[in-house]
KOLSE-849641 format. One line per 4 residues: their letters; for each residue z, y negated, x of N, C-alpha, C. Coordinates in steps of 0.1 Angstrom, whole numbers. Example, Ala and Ser with C-alpha at 12.3 -4.5 7.8 and 13.67 -1.06 7.14 Angstrom:
# residues 2
as	78:57:132:78:45:123:78:33:132; 71:22:128:71:11:137:79:0:129
***
This chain:
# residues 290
xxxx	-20:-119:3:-7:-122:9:-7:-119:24; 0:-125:29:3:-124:44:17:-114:47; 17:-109:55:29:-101:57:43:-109:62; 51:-107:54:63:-114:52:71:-111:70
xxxx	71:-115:79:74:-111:92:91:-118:92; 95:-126:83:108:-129:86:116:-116:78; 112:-116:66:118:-103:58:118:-91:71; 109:-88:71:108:-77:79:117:-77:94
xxxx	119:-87:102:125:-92:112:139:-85:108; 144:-90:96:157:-89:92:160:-78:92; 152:-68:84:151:-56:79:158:-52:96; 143:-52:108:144:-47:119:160:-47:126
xxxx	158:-63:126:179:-66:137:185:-54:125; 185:-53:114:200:-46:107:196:-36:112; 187:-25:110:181:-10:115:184:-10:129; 181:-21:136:185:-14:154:196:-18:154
xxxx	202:-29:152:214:-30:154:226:-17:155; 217:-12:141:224:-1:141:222:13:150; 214:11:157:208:21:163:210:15:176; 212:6:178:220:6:196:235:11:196
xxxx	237:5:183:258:13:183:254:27:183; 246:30:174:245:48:182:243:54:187; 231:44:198:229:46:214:243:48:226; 252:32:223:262:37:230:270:39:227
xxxx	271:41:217:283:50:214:282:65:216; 273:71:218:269:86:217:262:90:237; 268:86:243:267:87:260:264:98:261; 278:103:254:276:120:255:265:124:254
xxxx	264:124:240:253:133:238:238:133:241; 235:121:248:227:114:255:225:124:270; 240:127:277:241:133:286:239:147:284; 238:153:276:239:162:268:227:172:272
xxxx	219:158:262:202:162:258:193:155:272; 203:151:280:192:154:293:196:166:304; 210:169:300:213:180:309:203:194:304; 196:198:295:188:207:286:177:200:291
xxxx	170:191:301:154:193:299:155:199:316; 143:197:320:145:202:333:147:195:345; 150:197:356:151:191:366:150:177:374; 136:179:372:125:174:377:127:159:368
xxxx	123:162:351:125:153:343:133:146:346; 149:151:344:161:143:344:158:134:356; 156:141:365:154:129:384:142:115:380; 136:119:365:128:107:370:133:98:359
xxxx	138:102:345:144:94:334:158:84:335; 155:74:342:170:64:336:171:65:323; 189:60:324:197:58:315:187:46:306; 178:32:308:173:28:306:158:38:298
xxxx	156:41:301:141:52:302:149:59:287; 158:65:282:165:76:277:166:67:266; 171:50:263:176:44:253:164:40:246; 152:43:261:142:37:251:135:45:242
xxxx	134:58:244:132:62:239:141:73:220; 153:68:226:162:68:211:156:56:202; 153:43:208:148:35:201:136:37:195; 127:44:203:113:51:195:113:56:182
xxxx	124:66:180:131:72:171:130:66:157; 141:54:161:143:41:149:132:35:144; 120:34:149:111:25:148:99:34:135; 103:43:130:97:53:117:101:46:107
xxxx	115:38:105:115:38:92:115:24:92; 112:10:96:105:-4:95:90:1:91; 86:12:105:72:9:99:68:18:85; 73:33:80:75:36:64:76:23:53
xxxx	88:21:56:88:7:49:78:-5:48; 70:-4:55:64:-21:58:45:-13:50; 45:4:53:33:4:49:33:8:31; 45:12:24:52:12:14:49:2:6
xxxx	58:-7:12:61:-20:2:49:-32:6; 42:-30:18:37:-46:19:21:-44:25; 16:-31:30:1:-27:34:-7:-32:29; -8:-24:13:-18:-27:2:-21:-43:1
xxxx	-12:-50:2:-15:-69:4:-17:-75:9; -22:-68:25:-26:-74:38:-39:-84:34; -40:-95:32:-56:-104:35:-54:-113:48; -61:-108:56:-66:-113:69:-75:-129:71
xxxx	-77:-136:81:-88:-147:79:-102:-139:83; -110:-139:83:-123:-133:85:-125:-133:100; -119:-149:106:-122:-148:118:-113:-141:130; -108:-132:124:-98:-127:134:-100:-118:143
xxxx	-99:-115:152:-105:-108:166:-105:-93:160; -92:-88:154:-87:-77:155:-79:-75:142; -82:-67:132:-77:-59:118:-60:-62:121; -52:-72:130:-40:-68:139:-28:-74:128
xxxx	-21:-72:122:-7:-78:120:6:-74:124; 12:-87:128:24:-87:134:37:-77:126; 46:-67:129:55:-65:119:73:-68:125; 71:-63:134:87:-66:143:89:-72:156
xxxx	92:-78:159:102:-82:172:115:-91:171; 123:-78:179:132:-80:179:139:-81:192; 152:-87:198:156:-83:210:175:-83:205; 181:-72:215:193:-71:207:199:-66:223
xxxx	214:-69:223:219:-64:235:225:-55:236; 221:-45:242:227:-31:241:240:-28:249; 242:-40:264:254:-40:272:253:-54:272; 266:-58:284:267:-70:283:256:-74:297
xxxx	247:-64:299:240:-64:312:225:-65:310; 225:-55:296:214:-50:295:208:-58:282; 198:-57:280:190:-63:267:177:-55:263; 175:-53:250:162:-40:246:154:-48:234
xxxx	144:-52:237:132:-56:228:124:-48:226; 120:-47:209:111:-38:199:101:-49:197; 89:-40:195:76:-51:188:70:-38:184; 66:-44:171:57:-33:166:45:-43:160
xxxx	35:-36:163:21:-41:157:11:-35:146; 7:-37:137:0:-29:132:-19:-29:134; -20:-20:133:-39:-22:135:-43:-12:119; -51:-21:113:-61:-12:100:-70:-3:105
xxxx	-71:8:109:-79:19:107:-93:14:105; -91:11:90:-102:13:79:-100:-3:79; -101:-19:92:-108:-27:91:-115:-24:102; -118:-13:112:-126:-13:125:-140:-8:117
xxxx	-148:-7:128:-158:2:128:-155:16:130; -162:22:115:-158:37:113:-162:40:124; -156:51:135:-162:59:148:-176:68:144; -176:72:134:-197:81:134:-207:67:134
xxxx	-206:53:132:-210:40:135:-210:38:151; -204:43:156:-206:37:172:-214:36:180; -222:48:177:-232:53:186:-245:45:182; -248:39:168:-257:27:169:-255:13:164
xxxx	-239:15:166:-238:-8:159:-226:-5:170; -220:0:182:-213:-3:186:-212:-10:200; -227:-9:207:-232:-16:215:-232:-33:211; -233:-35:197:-234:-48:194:-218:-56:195
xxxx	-203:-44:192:-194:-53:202:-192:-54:216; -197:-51:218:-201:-53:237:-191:-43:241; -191:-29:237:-185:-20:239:-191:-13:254; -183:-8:260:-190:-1:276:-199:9:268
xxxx	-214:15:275:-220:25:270:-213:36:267; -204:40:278:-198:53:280:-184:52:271; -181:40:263:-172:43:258:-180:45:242; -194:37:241:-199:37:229:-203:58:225
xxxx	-206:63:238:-213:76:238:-200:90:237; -189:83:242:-178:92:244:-172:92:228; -171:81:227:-167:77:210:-175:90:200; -186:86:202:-198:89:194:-205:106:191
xxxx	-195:113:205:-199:122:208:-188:135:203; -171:127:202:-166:135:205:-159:141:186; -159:152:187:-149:161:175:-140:170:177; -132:168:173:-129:155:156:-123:148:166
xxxx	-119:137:155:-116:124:154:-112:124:172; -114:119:182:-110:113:192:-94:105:193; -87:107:208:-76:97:206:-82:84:219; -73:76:217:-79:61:227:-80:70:238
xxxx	-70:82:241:-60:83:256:-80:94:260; -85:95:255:-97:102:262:-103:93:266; -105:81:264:-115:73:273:-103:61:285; -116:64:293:-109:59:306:-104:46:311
xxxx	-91:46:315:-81:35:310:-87:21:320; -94:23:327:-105:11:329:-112:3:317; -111:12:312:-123:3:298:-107:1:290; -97:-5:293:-87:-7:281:-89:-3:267
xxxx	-88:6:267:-89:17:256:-76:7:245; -63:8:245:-51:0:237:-50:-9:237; -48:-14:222:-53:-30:224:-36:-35:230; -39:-49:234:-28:-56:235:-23:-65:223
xxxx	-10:-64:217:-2:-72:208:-6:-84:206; -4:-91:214:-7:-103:215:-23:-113:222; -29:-119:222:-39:-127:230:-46:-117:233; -54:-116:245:-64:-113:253:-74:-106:243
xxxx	-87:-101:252:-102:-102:252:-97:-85:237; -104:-85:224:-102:-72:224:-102:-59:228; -97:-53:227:-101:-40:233:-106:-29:224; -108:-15:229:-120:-5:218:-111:-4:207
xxxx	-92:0:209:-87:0:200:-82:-9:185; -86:-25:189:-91:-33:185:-103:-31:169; -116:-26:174:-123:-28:172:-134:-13:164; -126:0:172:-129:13:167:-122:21:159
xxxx	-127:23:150:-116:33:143:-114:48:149; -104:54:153:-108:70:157:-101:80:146; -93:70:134:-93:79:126:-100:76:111; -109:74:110:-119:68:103:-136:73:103
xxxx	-137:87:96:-127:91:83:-117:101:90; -109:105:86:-96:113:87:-103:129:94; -95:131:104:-95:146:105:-91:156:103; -85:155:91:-78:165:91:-84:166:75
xxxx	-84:181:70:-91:181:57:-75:186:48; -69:184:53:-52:186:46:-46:170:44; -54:159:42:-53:145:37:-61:139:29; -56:136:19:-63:130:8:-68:122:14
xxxx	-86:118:5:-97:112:11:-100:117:18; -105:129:26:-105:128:42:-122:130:39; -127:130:45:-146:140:43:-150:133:56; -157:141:64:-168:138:72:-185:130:67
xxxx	-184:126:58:-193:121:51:-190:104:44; -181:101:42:-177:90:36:-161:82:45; -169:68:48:-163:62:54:-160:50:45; -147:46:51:-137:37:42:-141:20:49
xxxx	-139:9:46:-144:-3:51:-136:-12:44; -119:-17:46:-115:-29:42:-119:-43:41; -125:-49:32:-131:-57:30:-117:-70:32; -108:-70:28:-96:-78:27:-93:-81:47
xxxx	-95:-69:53:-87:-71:72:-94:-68:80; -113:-66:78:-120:-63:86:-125:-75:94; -125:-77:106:-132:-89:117:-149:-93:106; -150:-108:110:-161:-107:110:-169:-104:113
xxxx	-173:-102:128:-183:-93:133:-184:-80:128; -172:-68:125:-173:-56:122:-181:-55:109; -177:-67:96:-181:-69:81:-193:-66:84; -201:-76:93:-212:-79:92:-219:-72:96
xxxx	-217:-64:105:-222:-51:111:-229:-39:96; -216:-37:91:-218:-26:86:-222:-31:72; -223:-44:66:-224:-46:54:-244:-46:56; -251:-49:70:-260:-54:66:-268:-38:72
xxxx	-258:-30:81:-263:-16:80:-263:-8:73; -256:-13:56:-253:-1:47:-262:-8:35; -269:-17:42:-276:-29:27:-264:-35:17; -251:-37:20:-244:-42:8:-247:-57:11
xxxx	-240:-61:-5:-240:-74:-11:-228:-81:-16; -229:-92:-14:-218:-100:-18:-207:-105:-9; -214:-105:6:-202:-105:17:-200:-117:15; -211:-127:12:-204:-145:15:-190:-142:2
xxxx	-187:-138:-7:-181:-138:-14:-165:-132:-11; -164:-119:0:-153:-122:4:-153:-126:16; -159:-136:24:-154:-143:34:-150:-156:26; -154:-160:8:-148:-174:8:-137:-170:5
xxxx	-132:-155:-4:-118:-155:-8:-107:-158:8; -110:-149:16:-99:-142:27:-101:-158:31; -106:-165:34:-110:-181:41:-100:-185:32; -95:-186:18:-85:-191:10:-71:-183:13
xxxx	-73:-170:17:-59:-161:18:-60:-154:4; -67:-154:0:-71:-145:-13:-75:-132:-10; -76:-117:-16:-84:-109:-19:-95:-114:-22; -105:-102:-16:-116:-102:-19:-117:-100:-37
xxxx	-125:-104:-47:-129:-101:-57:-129:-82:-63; -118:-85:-72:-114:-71:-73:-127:-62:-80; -135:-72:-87:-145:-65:-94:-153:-65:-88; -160:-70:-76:-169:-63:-62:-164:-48:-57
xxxx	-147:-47:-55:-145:-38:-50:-143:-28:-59; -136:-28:-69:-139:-14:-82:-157:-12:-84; -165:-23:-87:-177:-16:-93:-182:-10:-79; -181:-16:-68:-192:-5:-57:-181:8:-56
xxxx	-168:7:-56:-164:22:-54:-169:33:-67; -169:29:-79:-173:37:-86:-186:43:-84; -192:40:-74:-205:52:-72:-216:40:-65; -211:28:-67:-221:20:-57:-224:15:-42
xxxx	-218:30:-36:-212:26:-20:-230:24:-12; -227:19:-1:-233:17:7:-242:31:15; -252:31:24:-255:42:34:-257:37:48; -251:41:55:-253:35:67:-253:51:79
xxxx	-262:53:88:-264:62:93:-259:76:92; -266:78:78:-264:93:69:-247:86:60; -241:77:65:-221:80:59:-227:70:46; -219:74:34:-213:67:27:-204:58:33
xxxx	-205:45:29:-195:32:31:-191:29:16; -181:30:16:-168:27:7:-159:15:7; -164:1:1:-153:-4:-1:-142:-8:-3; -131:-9:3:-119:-9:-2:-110:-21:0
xxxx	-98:-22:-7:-89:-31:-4:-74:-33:-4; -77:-18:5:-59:-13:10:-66:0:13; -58:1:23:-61:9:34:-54:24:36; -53:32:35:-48:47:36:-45:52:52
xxxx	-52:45:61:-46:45:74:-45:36:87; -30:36:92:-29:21:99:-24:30:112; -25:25:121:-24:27:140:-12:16:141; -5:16:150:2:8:154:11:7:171
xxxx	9:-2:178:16:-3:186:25:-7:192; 36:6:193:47:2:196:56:-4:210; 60:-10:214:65:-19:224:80:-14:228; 87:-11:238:101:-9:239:102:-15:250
xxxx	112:-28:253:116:-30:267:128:-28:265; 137:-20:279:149:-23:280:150:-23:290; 157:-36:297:162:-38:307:148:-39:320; 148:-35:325:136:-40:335:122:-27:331
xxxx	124:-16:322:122:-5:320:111:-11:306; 97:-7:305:89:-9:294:80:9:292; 84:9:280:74:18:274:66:18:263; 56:18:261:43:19:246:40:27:242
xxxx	34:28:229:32:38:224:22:34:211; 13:46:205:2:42:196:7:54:189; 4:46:175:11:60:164:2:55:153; -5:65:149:-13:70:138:-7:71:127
xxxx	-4:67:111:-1:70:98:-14:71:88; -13:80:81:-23:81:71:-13:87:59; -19:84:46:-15:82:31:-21:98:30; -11:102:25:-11:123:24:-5:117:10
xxxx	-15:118:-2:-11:125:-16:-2:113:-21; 3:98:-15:13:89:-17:20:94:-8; 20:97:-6:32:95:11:23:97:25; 29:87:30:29:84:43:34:90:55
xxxx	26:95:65:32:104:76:22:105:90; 27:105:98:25:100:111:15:118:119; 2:110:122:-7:120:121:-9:128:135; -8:112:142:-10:108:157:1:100:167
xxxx	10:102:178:12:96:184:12:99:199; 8:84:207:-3:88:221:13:79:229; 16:82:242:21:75:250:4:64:255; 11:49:262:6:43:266:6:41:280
xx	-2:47:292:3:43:305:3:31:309; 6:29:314:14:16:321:2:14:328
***
């Protein structure tokens, strides 16, 4: 299935809608909670700057919802640059002056290349050395914001050339040993939302089999073949430099980048969710510089 983007659309306008009437309607307290930061702050935060980030706020529970009800069903085309699906954009007017657009994007984790992979299949995406070594070197899990924003570390939403975020996983496998699944030893590999290039990478570094078979499903909009993916997880995973490679076909952690414009005023944002026990909770979130 493909992700229902008009549902979700809907979902979005009602959720902010309601969340710009509480933007202005609540000035006060707006004025409030910037009179309590310090100085310095307040001189550099517009009234624009302040809404956008109340709207950051709002933007938890589209994406709870979207990895809840509709994650596990993501099938991708093989040829797609980037693990990427669309989830919101919206634009709504907050004055009769002003206007604030949300986009939210999601990236699969667990369709990139695991990060302990980098340091010898990651030169094959035409990754910079220093981003393949920095990746490769660092513990635990790494965030984009450590490598140097010359090498566009965050992918962009829409169009252009991929970027590392694109293409690397940095939470893959999980760092934290307080998350189901997590091990430094076993790596996860969406067969349903991973790039072709990435598949092929790790399918022919782990010796697995059966890849023409899901590039013909996902080429249909199908799942990959449920019975490839149950018999290799039961104990027939792959080895690819010392990791287990694990098949799968739903993903336990998704990245996503968030988008806020208001008014002439833009801010981004990358936020980490991983699946703790059936629930879902936000592990990582990086501001994006401009």
């Amino acid at each position: 299935m493909t992700c229902d983007v008009l549902s979700l659309r809907r979902r979005g306008v009602a959720l902010l809608l309601v969340i710009a009437v509480m933007l202005i309607g609540t000035s006060a307290a707006i004025v409030a909670a910037r009179a309590s930061t310090t100085t310095k702050l307040s001189a550099r935060m517009s009234d624009q700057d302040w809404t956008a980030f109340g709207l950051l706020a709002s933007t938890d529970e589209p994406i709870q919802w979207w990895l809840t009800e509709a994650s596990s069903e993501i099938v991708l085309d093989p040829d797609v640059m980037s693990p990427r699906v669309p989830l919101l954009v919206d634009t709504l007017g907050l004055t009769r002056d002003t206007d604030a657009t949300v986009r939210i994007t999601a990236y699969d984790q667990c369709g990139m290349l695991p990060r302990p992979l980098a340091a010898t299949l990651g030169e094959q995406l035409d990754l910079p050395d220093r981003v393949v070594e920095s990746l490769a070197s660092s513990e635990p899990a790494p965030g984009l914001d450590t490598l140097p924003i010359d090498t566009l570390p965050f992918p962009w939403p829409v169009g252009a050339k991929p970027a590392v975020g694109d293409l690397i996983a940095t939470h893959n496998p999980l760092p934290s040993p307080n998350l189901q699944e997590s091990s430094n030893t076993t790596l996860q590999l969406n067969v349903n939302t991973a790039p072709r290039t990435v598949l092929d990478l790790v399918f022919e570094a782990a010796g697995l089999g059966n890849r023409q078979a899901v590039m013909s499903a996902r080429s249909r909009g199908e799942s990959a073949p449920t019975d490839l993916v149950l018999r290799q997880r039961a104990g027939d995973a792959g080895n690819a430099a010392g990791y287990l490679i694990r098949l799968v076909s739903a993903s336990d952690t998704w990245s996503f980048r968030i988008d806020i414009q208001v008014g002439s005023v833009h801010h981004a944002w990358w936020a980490t969710y991983a699946n703790d026990r059936g629930s879902w909770r936000m592990v990582q979130r990086l501001a994006i510089p401009h």
